[in-house]
DSSP file (Angstrom, degrees, kcal/mol; ACC not computed):
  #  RESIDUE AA STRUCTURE BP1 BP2  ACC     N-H-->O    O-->H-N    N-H-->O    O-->H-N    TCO  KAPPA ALPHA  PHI   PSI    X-CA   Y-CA   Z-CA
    1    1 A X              0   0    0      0, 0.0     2,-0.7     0, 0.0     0, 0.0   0.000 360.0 360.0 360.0 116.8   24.0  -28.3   48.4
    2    2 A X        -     0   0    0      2,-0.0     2,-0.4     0, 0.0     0, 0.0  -0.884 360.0-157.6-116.1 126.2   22.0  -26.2   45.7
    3    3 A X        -     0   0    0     -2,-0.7     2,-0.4     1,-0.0     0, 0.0  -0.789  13.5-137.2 -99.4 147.0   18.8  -24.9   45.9
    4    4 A X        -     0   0    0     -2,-0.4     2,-0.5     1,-0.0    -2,-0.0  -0.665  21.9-151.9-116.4 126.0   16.7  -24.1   42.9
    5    5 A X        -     0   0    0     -2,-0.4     2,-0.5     2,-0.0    -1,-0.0  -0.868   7.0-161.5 -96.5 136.1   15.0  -20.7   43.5
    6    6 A X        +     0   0    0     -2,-0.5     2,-0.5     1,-0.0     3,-0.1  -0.870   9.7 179.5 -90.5 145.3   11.5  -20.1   41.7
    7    7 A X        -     0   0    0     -2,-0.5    -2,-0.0     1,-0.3    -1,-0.0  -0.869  54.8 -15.2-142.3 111.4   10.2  -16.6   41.3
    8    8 A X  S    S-     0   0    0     -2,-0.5    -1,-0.3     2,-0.0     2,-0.1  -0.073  79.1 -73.1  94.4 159.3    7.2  -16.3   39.7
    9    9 A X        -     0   0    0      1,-0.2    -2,-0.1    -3,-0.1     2,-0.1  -0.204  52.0 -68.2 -72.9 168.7    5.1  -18.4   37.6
   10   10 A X        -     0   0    0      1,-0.1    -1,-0.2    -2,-0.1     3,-0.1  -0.429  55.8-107.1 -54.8 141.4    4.8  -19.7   34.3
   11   11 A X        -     0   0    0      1,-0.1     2,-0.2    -2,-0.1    -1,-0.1  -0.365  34.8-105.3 -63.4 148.7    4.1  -17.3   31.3
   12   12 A X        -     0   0    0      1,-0.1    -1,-0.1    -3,-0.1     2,-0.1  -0.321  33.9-122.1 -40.2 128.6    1.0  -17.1   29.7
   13   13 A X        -     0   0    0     -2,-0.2     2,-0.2    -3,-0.1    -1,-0.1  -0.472  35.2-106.8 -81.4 170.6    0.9  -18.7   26.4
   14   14 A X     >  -     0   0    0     -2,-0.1     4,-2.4     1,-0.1     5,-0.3  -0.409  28.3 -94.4 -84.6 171.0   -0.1  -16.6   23.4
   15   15 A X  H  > S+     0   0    0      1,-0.2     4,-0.8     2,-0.2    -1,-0.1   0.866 122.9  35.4 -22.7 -60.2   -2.8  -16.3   21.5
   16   16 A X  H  > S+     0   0    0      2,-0.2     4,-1.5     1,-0.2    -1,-0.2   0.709 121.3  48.6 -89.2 -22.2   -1.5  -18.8   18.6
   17   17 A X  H  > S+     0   0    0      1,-0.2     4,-1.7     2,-0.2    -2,-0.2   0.983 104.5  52.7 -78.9 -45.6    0.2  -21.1   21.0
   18   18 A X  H  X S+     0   0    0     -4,-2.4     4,-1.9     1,-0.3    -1,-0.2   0.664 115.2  43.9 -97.4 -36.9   -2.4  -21.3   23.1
   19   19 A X  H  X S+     0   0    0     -4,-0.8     4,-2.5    -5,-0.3    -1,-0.3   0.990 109.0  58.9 -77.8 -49.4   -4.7  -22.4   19.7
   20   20 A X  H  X S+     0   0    0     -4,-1.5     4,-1.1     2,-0.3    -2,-0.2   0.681 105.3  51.2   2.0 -57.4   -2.0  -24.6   18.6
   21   21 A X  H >X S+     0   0    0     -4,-1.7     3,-2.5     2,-0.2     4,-1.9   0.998 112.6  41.2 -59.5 -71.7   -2.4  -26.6   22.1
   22   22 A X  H 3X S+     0   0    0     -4,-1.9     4,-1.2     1,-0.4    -2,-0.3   0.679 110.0  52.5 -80.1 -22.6   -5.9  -27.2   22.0
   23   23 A X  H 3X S+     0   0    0     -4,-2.5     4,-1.0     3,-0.2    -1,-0.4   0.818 114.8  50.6 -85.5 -20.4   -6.1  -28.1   18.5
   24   24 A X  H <X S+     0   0    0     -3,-2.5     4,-1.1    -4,-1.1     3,-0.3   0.947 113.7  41.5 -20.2 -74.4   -3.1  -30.7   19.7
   25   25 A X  H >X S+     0   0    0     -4,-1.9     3,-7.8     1,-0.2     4,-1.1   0.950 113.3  54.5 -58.3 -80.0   -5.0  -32.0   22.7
   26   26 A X  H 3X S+     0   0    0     -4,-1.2     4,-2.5     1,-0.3    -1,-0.2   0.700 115.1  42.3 -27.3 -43.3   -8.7  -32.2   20.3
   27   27 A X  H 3X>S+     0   0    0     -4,-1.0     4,-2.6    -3,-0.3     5,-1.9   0.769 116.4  51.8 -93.0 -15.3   -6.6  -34.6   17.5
   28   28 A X  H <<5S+     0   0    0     -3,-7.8    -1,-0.3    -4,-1.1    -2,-0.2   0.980 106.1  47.3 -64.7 -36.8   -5.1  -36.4   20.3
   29   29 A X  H  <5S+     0   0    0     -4,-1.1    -2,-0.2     1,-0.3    -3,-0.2   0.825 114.1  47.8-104.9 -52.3   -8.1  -37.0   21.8
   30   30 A X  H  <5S-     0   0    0     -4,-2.5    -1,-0.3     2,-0.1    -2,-0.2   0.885 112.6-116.2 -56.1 -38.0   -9.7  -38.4   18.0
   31   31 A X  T  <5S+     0   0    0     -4,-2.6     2,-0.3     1,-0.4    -3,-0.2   0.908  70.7 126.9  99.1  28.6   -6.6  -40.4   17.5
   32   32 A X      < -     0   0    0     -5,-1.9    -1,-0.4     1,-0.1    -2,-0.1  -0.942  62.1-103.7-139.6 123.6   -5.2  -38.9   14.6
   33   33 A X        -     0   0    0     -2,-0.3     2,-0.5     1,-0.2    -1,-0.1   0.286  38.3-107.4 -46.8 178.2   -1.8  -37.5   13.9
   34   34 A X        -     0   0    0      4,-0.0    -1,-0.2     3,-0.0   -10,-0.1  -0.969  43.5-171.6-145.4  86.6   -1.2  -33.6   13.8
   35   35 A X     >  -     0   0    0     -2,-0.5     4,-0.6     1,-0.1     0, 0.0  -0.186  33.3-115.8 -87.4-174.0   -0.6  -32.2    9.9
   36   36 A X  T  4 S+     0   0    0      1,-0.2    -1,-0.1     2,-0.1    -2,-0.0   0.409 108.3  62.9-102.0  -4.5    0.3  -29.3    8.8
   37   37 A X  T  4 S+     0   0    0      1,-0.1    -1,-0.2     4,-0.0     4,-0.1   0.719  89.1  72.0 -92.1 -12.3   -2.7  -28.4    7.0
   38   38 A X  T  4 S+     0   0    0      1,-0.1     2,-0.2     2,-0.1    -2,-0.1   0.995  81.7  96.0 -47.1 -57.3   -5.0  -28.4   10.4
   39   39 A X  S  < S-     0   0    0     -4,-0.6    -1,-0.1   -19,-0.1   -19,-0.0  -0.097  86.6-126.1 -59.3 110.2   -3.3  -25.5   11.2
   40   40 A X        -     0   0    0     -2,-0.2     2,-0.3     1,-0.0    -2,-0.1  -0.027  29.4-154.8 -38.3 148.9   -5.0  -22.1   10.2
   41   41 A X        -     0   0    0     -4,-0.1    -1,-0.0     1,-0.1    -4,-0.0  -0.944  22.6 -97.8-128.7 152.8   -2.5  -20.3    8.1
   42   42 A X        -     0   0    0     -2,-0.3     2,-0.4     1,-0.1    -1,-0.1  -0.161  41.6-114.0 -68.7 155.1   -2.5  -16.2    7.8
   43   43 A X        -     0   0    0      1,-0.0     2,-0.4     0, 0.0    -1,-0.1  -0.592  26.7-120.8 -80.2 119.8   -4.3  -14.7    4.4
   44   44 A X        -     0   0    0     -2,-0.4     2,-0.4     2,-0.0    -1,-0.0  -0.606  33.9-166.8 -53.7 119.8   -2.2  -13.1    2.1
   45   45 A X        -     0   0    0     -2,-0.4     2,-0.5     0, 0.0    -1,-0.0  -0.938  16.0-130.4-131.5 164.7   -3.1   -9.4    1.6
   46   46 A X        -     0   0    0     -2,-0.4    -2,-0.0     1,-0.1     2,-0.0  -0.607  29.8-100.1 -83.5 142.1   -2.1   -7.4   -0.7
   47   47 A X        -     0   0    0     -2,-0.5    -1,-0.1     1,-0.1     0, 0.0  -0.237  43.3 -92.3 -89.4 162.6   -0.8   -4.0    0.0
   48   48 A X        -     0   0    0     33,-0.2    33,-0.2     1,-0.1    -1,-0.1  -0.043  50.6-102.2 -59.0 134.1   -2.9   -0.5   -0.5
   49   49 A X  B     -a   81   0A   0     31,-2.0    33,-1.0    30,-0.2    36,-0.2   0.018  15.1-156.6 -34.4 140.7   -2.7    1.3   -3.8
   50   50 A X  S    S+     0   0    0     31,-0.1     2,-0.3     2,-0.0    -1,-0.1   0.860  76.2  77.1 -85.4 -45.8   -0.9    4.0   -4.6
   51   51 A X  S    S-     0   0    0      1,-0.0     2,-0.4    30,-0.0    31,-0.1  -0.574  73.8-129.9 -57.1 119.3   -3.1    4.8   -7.4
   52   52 A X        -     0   0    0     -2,-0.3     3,-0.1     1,-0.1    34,-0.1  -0.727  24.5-119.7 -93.2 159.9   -6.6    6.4   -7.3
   53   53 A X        -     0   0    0     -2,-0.4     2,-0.3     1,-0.2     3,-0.1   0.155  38.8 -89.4 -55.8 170.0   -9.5    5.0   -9.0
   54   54 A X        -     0   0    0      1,-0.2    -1,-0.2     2,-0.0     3,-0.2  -0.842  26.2-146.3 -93.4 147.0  -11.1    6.7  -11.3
   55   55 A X  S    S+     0   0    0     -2,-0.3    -1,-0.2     1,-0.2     6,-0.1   0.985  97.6  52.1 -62.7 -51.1  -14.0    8.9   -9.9
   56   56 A X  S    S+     0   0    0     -3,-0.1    -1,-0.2     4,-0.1     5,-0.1   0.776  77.9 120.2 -45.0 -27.2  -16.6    8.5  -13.3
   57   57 A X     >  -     0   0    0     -3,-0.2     4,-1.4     1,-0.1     5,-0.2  -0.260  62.7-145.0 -76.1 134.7  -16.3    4.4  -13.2
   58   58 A X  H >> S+     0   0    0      1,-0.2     4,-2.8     2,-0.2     3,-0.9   0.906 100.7  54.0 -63.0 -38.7  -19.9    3.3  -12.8
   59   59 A X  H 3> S+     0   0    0      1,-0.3     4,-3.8     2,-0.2    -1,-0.2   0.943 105.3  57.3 -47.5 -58.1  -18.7    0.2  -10.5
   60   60 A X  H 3> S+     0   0    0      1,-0.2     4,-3.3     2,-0.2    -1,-0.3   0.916 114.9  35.5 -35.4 -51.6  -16.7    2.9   -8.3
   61   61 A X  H <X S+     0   0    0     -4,-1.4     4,-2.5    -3,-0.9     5,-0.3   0.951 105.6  64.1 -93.5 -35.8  -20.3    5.1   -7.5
   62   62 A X  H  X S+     0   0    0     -4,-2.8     4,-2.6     1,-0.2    -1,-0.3   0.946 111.3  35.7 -68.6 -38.4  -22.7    2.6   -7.3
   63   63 A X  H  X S+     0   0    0     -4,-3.8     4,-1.1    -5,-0.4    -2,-0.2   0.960 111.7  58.6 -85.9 -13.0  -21.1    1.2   -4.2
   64   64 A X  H >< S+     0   0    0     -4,-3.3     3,-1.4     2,-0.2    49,-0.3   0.969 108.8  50.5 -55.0 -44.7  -20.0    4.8   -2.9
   65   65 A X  H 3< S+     0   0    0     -4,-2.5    -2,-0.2     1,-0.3    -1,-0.2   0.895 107.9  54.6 -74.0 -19.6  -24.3    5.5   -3.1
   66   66 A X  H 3< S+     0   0    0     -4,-2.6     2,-0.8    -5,-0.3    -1,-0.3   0.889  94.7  88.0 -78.5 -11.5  -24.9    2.0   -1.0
   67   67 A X    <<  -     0   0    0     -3,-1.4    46,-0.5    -4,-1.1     3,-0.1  -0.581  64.6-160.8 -95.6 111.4  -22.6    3.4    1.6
   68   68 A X  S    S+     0   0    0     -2,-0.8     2,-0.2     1,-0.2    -1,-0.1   0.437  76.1  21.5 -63.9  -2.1  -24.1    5.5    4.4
   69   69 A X  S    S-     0   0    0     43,-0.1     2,-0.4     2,-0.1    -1,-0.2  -0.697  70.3-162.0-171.3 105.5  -21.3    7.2    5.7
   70   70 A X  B     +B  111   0B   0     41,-0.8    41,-2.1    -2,-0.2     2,-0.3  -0.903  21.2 147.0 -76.4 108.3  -17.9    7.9    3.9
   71   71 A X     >  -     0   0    0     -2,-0.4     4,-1.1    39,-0.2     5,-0.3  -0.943  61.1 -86.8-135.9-160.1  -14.7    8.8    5.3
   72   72 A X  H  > S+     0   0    0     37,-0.3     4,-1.5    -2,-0.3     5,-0.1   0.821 121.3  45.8 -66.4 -25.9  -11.2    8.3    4.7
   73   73 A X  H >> S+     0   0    0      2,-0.2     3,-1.9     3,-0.2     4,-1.5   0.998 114.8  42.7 -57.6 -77.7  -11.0    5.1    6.7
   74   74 A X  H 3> S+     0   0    0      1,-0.3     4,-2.7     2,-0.2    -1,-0.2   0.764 115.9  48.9 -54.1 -35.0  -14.1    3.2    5.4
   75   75 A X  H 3X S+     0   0    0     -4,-1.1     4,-0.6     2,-0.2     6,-0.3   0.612 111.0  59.4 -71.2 -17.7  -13.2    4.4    1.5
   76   76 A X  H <X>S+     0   0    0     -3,-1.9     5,-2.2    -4,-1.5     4,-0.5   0.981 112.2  42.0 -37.3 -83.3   -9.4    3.0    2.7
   77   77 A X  H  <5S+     0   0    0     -4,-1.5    -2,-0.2     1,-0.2    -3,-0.1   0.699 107.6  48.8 -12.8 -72.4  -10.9   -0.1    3.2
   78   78 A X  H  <5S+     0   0    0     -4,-2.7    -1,-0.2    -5,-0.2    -3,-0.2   0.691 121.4  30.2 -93.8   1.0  -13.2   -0.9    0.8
   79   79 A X  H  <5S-     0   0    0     -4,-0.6    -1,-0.2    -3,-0.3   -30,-0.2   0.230 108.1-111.1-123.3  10.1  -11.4   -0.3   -2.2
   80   80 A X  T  <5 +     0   0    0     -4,-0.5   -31,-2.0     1,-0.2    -3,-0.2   0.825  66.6 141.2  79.9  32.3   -7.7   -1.1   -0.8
   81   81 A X  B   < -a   49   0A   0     -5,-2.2     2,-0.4    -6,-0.3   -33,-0.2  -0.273  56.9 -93.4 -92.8 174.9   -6.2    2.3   -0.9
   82   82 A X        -     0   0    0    -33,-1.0     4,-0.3     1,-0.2    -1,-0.1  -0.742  37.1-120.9 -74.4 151.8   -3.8    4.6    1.3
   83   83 A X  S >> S+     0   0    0     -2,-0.4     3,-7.2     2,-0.2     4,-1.5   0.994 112.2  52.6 -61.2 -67.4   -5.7    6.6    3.5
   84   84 A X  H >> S+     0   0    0      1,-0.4     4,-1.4     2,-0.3     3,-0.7   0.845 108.6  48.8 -58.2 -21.8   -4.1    9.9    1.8
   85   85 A X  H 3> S+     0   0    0      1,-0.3     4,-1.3     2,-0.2    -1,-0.4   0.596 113.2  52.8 -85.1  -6.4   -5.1    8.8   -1.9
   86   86 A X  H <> S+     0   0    0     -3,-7.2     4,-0.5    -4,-0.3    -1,-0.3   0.683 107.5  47.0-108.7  -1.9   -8.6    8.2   -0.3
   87   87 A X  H <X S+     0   0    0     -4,-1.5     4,-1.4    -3,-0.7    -2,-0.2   0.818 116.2  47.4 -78.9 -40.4   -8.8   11.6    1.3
   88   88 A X  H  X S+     0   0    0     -4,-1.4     4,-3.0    -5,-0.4     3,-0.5   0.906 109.9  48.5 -52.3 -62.0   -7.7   12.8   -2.0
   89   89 A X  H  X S+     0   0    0     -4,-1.3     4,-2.2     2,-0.2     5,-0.4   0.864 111.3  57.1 -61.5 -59.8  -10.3   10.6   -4.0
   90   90 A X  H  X S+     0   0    0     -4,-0.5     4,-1.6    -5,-0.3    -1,-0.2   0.837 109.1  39.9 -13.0 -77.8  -13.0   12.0   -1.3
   91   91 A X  H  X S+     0   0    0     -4,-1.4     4,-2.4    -3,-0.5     5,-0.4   0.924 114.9  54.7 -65.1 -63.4  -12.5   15.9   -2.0
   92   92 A X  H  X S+     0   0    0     -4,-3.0     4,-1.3     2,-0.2    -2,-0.2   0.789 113.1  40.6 -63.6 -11.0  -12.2   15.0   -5.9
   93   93 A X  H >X>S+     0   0    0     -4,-2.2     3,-2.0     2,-0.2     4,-1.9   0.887 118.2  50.2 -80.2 -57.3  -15.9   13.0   -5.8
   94   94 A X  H ><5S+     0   0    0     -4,-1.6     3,-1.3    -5,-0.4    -2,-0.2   0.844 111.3  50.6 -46.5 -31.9  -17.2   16.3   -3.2
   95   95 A X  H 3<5S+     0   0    0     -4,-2.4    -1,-0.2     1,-0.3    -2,-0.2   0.910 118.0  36.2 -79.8 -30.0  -15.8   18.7   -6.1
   96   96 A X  H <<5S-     0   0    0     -3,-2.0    -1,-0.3    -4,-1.3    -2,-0.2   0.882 117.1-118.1 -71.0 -19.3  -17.7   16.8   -8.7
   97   97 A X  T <<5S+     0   0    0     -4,-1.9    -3,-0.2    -3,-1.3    -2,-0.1   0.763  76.0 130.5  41.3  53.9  -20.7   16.2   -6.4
   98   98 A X  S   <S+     0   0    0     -5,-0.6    16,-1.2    -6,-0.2     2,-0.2   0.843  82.9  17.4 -66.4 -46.5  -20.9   12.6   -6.2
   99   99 A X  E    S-C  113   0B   0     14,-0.2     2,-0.4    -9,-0.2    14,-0.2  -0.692  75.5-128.7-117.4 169.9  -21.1   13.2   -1.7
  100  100 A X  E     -C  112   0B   0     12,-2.0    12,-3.0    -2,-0.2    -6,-0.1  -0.833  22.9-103.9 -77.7 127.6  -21.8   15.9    0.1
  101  101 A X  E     +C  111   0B   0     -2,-0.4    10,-0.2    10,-0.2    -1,-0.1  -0.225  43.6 162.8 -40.2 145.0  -19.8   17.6    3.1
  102  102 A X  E     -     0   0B   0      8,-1.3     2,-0.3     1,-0.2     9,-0.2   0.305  56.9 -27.7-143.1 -40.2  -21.5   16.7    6.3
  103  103 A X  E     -C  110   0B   0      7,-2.3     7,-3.5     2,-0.0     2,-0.3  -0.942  45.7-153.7 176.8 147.8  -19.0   17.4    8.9
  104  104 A X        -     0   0    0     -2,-0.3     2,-0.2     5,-0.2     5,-0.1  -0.981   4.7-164.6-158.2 142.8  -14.9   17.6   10.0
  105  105 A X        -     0   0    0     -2,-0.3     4,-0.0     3,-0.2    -2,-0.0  -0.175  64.0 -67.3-106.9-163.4  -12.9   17.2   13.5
  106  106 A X  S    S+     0   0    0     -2,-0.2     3,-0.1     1,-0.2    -2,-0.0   0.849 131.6   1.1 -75.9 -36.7   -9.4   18.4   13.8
  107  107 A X  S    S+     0   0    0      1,-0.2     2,-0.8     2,-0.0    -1,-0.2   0.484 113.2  88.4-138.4  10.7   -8.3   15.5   11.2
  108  108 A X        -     0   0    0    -37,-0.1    -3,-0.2   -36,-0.0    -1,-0.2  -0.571  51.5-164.1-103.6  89.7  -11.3   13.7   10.1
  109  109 A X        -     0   0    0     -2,-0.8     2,-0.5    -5,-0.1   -37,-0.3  -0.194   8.1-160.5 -61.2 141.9  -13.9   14.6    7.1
  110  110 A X  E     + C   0 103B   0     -7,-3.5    -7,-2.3   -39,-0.1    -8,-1.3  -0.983  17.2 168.8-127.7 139.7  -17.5   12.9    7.0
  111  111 A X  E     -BC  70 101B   0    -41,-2.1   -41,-0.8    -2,-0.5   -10,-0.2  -0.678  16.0-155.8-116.9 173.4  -19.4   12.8    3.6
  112  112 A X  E     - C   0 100B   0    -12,-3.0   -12,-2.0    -2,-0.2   -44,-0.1  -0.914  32.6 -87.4-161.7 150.9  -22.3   11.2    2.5
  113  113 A X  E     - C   0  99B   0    -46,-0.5     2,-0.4   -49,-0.3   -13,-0.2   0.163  51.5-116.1 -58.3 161.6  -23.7   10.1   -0.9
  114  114 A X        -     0   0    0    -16,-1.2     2,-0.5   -15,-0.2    -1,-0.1  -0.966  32.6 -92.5-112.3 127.2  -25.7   12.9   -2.6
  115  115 A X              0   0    0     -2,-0.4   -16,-0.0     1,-0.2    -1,-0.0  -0.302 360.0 360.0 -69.3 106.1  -29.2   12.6   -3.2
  116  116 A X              0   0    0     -2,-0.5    -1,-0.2   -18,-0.1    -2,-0.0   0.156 360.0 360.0 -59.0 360.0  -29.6   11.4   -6.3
């Protein structure tokens, strides 16, 4: 005689499974088979430069002067760099005086466009 022990419940599904399901159940439930293009598929991205931009290129400064707050993160971001080539890229705008210095923690600098 064997007896089946349980301990514990079922896992959680994940995230993706868990969308996976319901977008399952919803096409059952219309009555239409289950492709492979319903399913969202991940973005490609590309990975951050190595290379900085050049400071002078007009494209480059007009969107640093819409931006209200620079630091390395946000300039990371929006132009797809490494963080250290955008700290780099940072200092070389403050040394030209494209931003202004505003304010530094233990590893963070904050600039801001300079009034033009």
């Amino acid at each position: 005689m064997e007896v089946e022990v349980n301990l514990g419940g079922k896992k959680k599904p994940t995230l993706s499974q868990a969308e996976k399901a319901q977008l399952r159940e919803s096409l059952k439930e219309e009555g239409t088979k289950e492709t492979k293009a319903k399913v969202p598929t991940k973005v490609e991205r590309k990975p951050p430069s190595v290379i900085m931009p050049n400071p002078r290129d007009e494209r480059i400064l007009k969107e640093i002067q819409k931006m209200k707050v620079l630091t390395p993160y946000t300039v990371a971001s929006k132009f797809n760099l490494r963080l250290s080539i955008a700290k780099d890229f940072l200092e070389e705008l403050h040394r030209q005086g494209v931003i202004t210095f505003v304010s530094s923690g233990r590893h963070l600098k904050i600039y801001k466009p300079a009034a033009a």
